[in-house]
PDB file of N, CA, C and O in Angstrom:
ATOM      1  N   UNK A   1      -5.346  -5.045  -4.141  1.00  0.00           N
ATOM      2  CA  UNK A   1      -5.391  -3.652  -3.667  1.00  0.00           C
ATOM      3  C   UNK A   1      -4.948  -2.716  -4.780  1.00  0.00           C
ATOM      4  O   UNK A   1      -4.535  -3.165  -5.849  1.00  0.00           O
ATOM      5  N   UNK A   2      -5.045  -1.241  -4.495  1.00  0.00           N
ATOM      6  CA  UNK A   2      -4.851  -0.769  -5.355  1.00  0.00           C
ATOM      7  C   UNK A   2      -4.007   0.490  -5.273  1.00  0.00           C
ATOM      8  O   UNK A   2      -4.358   1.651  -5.060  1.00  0.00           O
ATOM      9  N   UNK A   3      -2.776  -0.039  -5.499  1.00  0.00           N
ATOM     10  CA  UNK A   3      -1.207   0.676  -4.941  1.00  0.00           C
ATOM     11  C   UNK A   3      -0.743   1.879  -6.046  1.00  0.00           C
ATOM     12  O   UNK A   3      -0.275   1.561  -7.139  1.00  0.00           O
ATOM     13  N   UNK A   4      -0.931   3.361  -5.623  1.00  0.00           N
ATOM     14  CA  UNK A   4      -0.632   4.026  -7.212  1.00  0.00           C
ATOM     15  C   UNK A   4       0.869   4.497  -6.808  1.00  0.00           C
ATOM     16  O   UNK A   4       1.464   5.312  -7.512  1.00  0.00           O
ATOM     17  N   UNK A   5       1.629   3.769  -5.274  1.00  0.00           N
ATOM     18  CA  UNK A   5       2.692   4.213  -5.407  1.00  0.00           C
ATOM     19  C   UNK A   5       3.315   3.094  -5.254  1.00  0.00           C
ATOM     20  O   UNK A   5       2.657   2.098  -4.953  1.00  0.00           O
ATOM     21  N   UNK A   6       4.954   2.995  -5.455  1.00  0.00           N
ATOM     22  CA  UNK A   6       5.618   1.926  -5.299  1.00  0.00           C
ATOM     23  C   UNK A   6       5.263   1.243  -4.197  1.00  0.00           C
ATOM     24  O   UNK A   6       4.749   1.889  -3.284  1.00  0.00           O
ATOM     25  N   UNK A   7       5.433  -0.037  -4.057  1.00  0.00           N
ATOM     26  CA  UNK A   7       4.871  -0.818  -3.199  1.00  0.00           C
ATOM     27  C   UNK A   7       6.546  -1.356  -2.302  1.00  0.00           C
ATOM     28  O   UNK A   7       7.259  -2.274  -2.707  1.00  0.00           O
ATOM     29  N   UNK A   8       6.749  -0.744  -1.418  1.00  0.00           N
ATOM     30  CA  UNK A   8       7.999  -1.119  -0.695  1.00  0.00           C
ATOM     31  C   UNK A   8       8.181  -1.863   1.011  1.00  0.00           C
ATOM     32  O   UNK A   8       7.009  -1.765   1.373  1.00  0.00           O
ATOM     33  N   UNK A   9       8.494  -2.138   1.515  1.00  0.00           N
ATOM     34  CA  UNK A   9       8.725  -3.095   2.709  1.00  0.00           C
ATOM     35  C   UNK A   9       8.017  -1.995   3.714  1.00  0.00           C
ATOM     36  O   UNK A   9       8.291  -0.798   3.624  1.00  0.00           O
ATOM     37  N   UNK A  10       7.109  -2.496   4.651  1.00  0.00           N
ATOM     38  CA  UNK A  10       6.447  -1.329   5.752  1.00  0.00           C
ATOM     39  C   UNK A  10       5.081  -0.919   4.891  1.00  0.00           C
ATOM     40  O   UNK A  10       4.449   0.076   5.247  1.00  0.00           O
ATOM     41  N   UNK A  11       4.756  -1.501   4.049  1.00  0.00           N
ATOM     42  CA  UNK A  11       3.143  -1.294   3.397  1.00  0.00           C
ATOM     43  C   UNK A  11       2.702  -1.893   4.245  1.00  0.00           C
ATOM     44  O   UNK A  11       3.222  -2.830   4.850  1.00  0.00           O
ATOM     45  N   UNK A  12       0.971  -1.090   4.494  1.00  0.00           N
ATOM     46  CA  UNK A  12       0.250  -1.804   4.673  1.00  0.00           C
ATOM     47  C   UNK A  12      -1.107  -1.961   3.907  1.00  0.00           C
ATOM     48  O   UNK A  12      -1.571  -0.830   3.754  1.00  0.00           O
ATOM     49  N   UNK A  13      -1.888  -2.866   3.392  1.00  0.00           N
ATOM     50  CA  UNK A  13      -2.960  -2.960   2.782  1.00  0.00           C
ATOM     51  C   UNK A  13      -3.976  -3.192   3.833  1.00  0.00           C
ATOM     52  O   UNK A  13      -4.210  -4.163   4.552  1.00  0.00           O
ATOM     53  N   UNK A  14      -4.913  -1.141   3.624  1.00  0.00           N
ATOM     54  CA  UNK A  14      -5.597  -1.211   4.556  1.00  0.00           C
ATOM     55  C   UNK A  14      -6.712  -0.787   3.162  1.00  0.00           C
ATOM     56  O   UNK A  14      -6.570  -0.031   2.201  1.00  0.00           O
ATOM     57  N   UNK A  15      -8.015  -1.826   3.689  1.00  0.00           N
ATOM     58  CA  UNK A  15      -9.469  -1.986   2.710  1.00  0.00           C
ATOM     59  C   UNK A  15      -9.074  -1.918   1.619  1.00  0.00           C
ATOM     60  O   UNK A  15      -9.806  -1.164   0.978  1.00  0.00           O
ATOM     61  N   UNK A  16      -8.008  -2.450   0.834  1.00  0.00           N
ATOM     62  CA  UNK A  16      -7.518  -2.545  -0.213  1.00  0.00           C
ATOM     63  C   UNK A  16      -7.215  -1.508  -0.791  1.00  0.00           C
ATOM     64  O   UNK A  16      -7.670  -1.279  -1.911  1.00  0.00           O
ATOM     65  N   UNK A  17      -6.398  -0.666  -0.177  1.00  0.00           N
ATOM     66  CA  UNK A  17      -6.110   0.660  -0.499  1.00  0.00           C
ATOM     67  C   UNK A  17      -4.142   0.463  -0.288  1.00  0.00           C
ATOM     68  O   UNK A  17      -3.831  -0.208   0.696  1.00  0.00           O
ATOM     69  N   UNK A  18      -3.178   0.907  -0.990  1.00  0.00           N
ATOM     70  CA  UNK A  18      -2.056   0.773  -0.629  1.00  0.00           C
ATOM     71  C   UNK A  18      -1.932   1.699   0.045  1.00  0.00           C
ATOM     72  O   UNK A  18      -2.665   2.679  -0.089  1.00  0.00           O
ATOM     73  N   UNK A  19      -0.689   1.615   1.212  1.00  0.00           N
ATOM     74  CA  UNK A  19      -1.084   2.590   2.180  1.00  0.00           C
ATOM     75  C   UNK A  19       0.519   2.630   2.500  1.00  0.00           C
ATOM     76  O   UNK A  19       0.659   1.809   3.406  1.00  0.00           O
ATOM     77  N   UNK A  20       1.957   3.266   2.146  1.00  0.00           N
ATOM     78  CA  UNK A  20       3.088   3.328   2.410  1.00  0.00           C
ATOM     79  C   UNK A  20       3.475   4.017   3.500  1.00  0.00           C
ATOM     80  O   UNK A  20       3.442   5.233   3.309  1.00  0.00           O
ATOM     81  N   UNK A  21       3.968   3.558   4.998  1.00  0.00           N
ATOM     82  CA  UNK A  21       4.042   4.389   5.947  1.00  0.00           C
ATOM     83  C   UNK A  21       5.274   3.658   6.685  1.00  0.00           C
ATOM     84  O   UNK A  21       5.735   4.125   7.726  1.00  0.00           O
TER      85      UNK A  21
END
């Protein structure tokens, strides 16, 4: 996927998109 922000606990990888929520 392709995460342009930190990648922290509660991601989800939605269509390979990083998605922090």
């Amino acid at each position: 996927a392709v995460e342009q922000l930190p990648l922290v606990p509660g991601a989800l990888e939605v269509v390979g998109i990083g998605y922090t929520g």
